[in-house]
C-alpha positions as CSV (number, residue, x, y, z in Angstrom):
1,X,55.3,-60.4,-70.8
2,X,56.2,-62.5,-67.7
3,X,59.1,-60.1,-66.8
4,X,56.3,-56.9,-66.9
5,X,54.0,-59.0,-64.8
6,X,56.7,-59.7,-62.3
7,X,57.8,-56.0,-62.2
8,X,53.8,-54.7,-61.5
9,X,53.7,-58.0,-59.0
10,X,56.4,-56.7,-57.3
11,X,55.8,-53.1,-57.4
12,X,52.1,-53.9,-55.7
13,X,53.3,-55.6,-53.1
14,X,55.9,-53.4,-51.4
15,X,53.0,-50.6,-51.9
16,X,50.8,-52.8,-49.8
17,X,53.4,-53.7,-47.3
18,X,54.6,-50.0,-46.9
19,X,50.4,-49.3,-46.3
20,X,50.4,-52.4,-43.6
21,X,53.6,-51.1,-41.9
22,X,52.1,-47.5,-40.6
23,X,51.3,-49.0,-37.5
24,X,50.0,-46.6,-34.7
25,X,50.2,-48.0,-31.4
26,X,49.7,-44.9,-29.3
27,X,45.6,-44.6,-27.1
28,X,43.9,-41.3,-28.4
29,X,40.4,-40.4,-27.6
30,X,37.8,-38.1,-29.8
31,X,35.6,-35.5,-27.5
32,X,32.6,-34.2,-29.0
33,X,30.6,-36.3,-31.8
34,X,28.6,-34.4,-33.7
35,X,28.5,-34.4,-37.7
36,X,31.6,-32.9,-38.4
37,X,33.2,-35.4,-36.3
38,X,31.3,-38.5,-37.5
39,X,31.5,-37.6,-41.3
40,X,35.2,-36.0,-41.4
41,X,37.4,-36.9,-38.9
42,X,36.4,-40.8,-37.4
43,X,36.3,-42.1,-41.2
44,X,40.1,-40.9,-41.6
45,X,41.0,-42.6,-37.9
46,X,39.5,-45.7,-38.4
47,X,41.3,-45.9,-42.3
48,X,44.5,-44.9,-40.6
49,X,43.9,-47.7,-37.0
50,X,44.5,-45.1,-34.7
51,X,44.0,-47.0,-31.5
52,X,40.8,-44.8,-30.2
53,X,39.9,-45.4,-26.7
54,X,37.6,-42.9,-25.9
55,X,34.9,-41.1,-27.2
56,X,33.6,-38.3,-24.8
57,X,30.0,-36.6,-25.4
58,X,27.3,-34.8,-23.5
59,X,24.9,-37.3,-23.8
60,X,24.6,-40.9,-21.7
61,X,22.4,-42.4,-24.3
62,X,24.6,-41.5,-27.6
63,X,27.9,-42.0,-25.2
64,X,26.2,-46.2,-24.3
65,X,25.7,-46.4,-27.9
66,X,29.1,-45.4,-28.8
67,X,30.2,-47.9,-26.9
68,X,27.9,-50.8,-28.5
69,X,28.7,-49.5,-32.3
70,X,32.7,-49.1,-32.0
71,X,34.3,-51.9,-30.8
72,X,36.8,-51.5,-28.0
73,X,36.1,-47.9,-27.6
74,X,34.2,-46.2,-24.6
75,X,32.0,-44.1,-24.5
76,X,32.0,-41.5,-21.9
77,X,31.0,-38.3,-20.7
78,X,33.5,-37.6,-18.4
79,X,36.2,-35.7,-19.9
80,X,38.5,-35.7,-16.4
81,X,38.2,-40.0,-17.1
82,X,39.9,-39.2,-20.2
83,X,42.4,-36.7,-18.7
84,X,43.2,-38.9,-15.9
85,X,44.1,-41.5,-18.4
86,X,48.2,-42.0,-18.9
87,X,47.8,-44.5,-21.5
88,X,45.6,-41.8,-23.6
89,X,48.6,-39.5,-25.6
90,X,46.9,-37.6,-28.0
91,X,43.2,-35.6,-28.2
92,X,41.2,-34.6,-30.7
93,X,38.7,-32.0,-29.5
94,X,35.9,-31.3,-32.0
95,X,32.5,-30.3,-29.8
96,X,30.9,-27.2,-29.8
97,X,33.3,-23.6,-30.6
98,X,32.4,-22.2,-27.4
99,X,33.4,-25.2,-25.3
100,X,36.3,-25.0,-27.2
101,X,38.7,-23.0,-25.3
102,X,37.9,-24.7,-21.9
103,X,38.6,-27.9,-23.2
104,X,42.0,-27.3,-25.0
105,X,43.2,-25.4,-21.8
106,X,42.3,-28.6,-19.7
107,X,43.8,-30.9,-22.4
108,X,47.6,-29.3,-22.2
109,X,47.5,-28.6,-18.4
110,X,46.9,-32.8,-18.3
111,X,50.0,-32.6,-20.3
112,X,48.3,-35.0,-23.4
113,X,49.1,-33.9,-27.3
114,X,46.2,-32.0,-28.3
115,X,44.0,-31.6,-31.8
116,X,42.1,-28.7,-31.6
117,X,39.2,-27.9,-34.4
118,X,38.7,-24.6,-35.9
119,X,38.3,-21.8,-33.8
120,X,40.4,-23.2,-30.9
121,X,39.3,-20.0,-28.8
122,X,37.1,-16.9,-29.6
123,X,39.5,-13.8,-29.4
124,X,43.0,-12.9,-29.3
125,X,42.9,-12.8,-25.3
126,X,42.2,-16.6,-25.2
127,X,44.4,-17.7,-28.2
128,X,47.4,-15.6,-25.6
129,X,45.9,-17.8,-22.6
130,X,46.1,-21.0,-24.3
131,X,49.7,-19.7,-25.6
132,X,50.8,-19.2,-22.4
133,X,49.4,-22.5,-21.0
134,X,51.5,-24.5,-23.2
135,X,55.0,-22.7,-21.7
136,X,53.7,-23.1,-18.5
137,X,53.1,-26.3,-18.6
138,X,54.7,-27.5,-21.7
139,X,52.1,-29.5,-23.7
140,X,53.9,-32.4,-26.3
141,X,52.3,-31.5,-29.7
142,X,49.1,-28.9,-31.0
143,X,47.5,-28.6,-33.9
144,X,44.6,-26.1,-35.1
145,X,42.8,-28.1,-37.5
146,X,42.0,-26.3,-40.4
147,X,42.5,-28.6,-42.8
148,X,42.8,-26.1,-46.3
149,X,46.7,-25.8,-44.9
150,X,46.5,-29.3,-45.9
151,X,45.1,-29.7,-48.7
152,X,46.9,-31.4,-51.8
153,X,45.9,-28.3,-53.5
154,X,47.7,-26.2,-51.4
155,X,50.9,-27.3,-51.5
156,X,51.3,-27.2,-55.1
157,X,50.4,-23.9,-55.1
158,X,52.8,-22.6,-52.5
159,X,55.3,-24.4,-54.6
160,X,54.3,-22.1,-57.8
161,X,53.7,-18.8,-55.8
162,X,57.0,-19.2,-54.2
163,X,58.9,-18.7,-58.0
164,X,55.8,-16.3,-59.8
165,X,55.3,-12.3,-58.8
166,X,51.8,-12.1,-57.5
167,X,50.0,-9.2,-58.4
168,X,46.1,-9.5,-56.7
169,X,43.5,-12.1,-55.9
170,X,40.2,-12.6,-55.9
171,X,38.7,-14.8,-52.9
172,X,34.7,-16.2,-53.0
173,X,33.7,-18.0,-49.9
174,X,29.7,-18.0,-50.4
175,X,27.0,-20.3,-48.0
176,X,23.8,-20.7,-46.8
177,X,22.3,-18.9,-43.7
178,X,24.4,-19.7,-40.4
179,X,21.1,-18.8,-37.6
180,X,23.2,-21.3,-35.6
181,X,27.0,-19.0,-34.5
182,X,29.0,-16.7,-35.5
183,X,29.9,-16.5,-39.1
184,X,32.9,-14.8,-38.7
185,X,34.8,-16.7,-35.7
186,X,33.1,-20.2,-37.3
187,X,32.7,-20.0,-41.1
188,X,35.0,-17.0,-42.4
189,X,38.0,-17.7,-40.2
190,X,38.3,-20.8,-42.7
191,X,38.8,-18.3,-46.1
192,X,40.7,-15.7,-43.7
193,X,43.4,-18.0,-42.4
194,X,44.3,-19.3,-45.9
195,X,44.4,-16.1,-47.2
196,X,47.3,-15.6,-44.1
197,X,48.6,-19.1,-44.9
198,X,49.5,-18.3,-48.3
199,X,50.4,-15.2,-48.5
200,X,51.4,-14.2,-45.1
201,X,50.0,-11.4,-42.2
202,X,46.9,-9.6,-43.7
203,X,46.2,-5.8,-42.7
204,X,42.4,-4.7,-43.7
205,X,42.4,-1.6,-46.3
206,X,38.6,-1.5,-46.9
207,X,35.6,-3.1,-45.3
208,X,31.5,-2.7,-46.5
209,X,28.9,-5.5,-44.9
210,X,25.3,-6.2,-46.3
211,X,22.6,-7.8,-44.2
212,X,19.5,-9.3,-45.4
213,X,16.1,-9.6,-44.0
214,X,16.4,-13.6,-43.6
215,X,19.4,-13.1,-42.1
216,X,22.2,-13.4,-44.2
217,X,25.5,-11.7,-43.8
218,X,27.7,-10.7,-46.6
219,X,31.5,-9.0,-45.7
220,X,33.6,-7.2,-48.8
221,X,37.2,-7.4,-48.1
222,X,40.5,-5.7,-49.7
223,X,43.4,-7.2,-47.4
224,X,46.6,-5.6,-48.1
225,X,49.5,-8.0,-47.6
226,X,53.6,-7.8,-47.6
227,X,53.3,-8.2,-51.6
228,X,50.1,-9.0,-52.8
229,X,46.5,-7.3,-52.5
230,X,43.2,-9.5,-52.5
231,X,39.9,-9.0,-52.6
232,X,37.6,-10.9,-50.6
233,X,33.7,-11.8,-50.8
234,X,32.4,-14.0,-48.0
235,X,28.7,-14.2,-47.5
236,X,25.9,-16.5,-45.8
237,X,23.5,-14.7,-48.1
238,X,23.9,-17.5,-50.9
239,X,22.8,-21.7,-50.6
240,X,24.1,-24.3,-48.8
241,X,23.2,-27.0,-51.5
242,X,25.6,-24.7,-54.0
243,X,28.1,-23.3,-51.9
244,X,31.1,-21.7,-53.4
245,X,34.0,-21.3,-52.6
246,X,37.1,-20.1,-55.2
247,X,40.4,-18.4,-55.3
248,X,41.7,-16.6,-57.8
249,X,45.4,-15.2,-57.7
250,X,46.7,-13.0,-60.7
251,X,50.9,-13.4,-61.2
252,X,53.2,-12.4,-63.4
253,X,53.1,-16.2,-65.3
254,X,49.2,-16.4,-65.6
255,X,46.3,-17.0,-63.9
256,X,45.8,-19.6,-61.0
257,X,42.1,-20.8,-60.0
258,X,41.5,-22.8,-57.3
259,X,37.8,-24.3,-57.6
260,X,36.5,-25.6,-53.5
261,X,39.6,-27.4,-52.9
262,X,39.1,-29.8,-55.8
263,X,40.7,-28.2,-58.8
264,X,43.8,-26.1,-59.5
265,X,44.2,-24.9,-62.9
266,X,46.5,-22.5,-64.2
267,X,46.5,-20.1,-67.5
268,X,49.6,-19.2,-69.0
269,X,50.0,-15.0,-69.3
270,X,49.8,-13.9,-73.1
271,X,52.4,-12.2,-74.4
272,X,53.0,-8.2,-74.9
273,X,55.2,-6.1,-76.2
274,X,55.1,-1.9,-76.0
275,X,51.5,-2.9,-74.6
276,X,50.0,-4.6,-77.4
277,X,49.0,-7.6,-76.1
278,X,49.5,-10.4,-79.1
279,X,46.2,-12.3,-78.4
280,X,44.6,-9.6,-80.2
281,X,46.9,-9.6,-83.1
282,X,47.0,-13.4,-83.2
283,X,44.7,-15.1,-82.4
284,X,45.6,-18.6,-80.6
285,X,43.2,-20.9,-78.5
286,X,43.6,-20.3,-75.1
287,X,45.6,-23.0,-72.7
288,X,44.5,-23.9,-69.1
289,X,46.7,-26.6,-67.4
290,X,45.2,-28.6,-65.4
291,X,47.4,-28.6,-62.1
292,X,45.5,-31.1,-59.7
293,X,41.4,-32.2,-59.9
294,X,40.0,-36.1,-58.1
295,X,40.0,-38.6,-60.5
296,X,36.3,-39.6,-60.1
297,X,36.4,-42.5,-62.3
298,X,38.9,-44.7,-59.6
299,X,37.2,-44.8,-56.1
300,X,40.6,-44.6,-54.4
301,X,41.5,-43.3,-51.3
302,X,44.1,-40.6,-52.9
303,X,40.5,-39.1,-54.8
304,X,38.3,-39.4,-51.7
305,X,36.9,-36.0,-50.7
306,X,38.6,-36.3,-47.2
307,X,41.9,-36.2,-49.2
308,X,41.5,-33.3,-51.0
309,X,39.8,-31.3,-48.4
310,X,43.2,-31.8,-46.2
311,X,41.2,-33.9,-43.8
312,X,43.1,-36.6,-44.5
313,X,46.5,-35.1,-44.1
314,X,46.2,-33.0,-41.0
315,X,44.9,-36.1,-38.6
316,X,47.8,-38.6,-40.2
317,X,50.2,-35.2,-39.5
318,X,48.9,-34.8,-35.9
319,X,49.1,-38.8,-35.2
320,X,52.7,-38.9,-36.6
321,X,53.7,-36.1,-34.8
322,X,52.1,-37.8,-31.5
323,X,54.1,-41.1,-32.2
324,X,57.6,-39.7,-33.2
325,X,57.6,-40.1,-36.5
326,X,58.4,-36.4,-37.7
327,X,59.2,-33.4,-35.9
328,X,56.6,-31.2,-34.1
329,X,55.5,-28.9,-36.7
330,X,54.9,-25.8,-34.4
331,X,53.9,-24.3,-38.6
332,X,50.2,-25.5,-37.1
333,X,50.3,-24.8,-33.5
334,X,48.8,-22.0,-31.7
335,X,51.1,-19.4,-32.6
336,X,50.4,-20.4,-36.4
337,X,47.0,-18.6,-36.0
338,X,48.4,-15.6,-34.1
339,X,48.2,-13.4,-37.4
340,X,44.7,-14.9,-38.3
341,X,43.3,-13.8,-34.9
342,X,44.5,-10.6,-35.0
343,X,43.1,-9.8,-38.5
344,X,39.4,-11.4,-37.2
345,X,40.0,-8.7,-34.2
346,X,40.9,-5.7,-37.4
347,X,37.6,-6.7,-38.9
348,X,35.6,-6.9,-36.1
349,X,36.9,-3.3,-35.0
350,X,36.0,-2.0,-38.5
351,X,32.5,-3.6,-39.0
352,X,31.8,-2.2,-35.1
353,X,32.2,1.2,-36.9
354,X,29.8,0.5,-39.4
C-alpha cells in the first residue's frame, strides 16, 4: 500500500510541476471589454498568467476602473499607447465587429502578434486588405478566433472522419433574435466556418430564407462540398435561453452527433446484406458510444465550459505561438478563413436574389 501511495505521490507532483513550469513572460494587452471578453477570454488569461498590461476601452470611467480591479494592468483608451508600446508582443482584439477591421490593420502595421475575434473584417475585400498588410509589412503571428476549430470535440472528430466515407450532414444552429448586427457576418459565420473546417471549401446548391414579424431570420442551406453534402438550418427565429446548436454527419461506419460542443457520440451502422437491413430481422438493442461529454461531477479545469468550447485552447495556442513554443500555425491565420468568406459572399449573392 505504501509503494501505490508513493507511485500516486509522485505522479501528482510532476503534474503540478509541469502546470507551474508554463511560464509566460511575454506583455500582451486585451482591447475591447465587453461580455464576451470578460466572461470568455480574461478568465482563460488570468488561469494561464499571461502577463496583461493593457486593457484598452472606449470608456474613461470603465478604463480607471480597470485599472483599480486588475492589479498591474492599465487601463486605457488609447490604442496608439498600446501600439507604441515595444514591450507589448501580442494583442487580443475583441471590441465591437465593425471596429474590427481598423484595428487588426493598425495592430500588424505596428508589427505586434495579433488575436483577432470572429469576423476579423466584413467582406472578402477587407479579409484581401488585411492579407496583404501582413506581406507588406510582415506581422509575427495571427489568429481568427473562432474557437469551435478548437474544441476537444473537434479534433476527435477529424480524427474519425479522416478513416470513415462521409455520406451527408445535417447542421442546427438555432438562437434568439439578433436586433443588435448582422446574423450572418456575426452569428452564422460560427456554423459556416466549421462546416469549411471540417470538411473543406463549401459551394451553395440551394438557398430559401424565412423572416418573421419580430424579426427573426431563418436561412436553409444544402452546401455541396469536395465529398460530402450537408444540410444546414440556422435561424434567430428560436430562444436564446434554449439555443441549439447540433451536427449530425452520416458515414459509412454510423452515425456521429455532436450536441453544442459538449457531447460527441457515435452509432455504429447496422448491418445489410442484398438490402435487407438485419435490425429488422434481429432485433438487437441499439449501441451509442459515447466519444467525449464534461464530467460534471469533478469541477476541473479539463470539464470547464471554456475547455470544451475551444476557448481554452485557442488563447494558450495563440500565447504559445507568441512565445516560441510551437510553430506559427498559419491553419488559423487569415488565409484560414479565405474559403469561409467567400461562401458568406455566395450566400449573400443568392439571398440578394430572393
Amino acid at each position: 500500500m505504501g509503494y501505490l501511495e508513493h507511485i500516486i505521490g509522485r505522479y501528482k507532483s510532476m503534474r503540478s510541476m509541469r502546470e507551474l513550469g508554463h511560464i509566460y513572460t511575454r506583455q500582451y494587452a486585451l482591447v475591447g471589454f465587453g461580455n464576451h471578453c470578460v466572461s470568455n477570454l480574461l478568465p482563460v488569461m488570468q488561469y494561464l498568467q499571461l502577463p496583461l498590461k493593457y486593457v484598452c476601452c472606449t470608456s474613461e470611467k470603465k478604463a480607471r476602473l480597470i485599472s483599480q480591479k486588475y492589479k498591474g494592468v492599465k487601463g486605457t483608451t488609447s490604442l496608439q499607447d498600446i501600439l507604441n508600446d515595444d514591450m507589448v508582443s501580442g494583442v487580443f482584439v475583441a471590441a465591437h465587429p465593425h471596429s474590427h477591421f481598423q484595428i487588426a490593420s493598425e495592430v500588424i502595421k505596428a508589427g505586434k502578434s495579433l488575436f483577432i475575434e470572429k469576423p476579423p473584417c466584413k467582406d472578402e475585400d477587407e479579409l484581401k486588405s488585411l492579407v496583404d498588410t501582413v506581406k507588406l509589412y510582415g506581422s509575427k503571428h495571427i489568429m481568427v478566433g473562432l474557437q469551435r476549430r478548437f474544441a476537444p470535440a473537434t479534433q476527435i472528430l477529424q480524427k474519425r472522419l479522416r478513416n470513415d466515407g462521409k455520406r451527408h450532414y445535417l447542421y442546427r444552429y438555432l438562437t434568439g433574435l439578433y436586433p443588435e448586427g448582422n446574423a450572418l457576418l456575426d452569428l452564422f459565420i460560427h456554423p459556416l466556418d466549421y462546416a469549411v473546417f471540417l470538411f473543406g471549401k463549401a459551394k451553395v446548391k440551394m438557398v430559401d430564407t424565412i423572416s418573421s414579424k419580430d424579426g427573426g431570420q431563418t436561412l436553409f442551406l444544402m452546401l455541396e462540398h469536395q465529398d460530402v453534402t450537408g444540410m444546414l438550418e440556422l435561424s434567430t427565429g428560436y430562444s436564446w435561453q434554449d439555443a441549439q446548436e447540433q451536427l449530425s454527419i452520416s458515414t459509412d461506419k454510423g452515425l456521429y452527433i455532436l450536441d453544442r460542443m459538449e457531447k460527441l457520440d457515435f452509432s455504429p451502422r447496422h448491418s445489410s446484406m442484398f438490402g435487407i437491413p438485419w435490425e429488422k430481422v434481429f432485433r438487437n438493442n441499439a449501441a451509442v458510444i459515447n466519444l467525449y461529454g464534461r464530467n460534471g461531477f469533478v469541477p476541473t479545469v479539463g470539464n470547464n465550459q471554456s475547455v470544451s468550447q475551444g476557448f481554452f485552447s485557442e488563447i494558450k495556442t495563440f500565447a504559445d505561438m507568441v512565445e516560441n513554443r510551437c510553430k506559427n500555425e498559419n491553419v488559423f491565420g487569415l488565409e484560414s478563413v479565405k474559403s469561409t468568406y467567400s461562401l458568406l459572399s455566395e450566400i449573400e449573392a443568392d439571398i440578394s436574389k430572393i
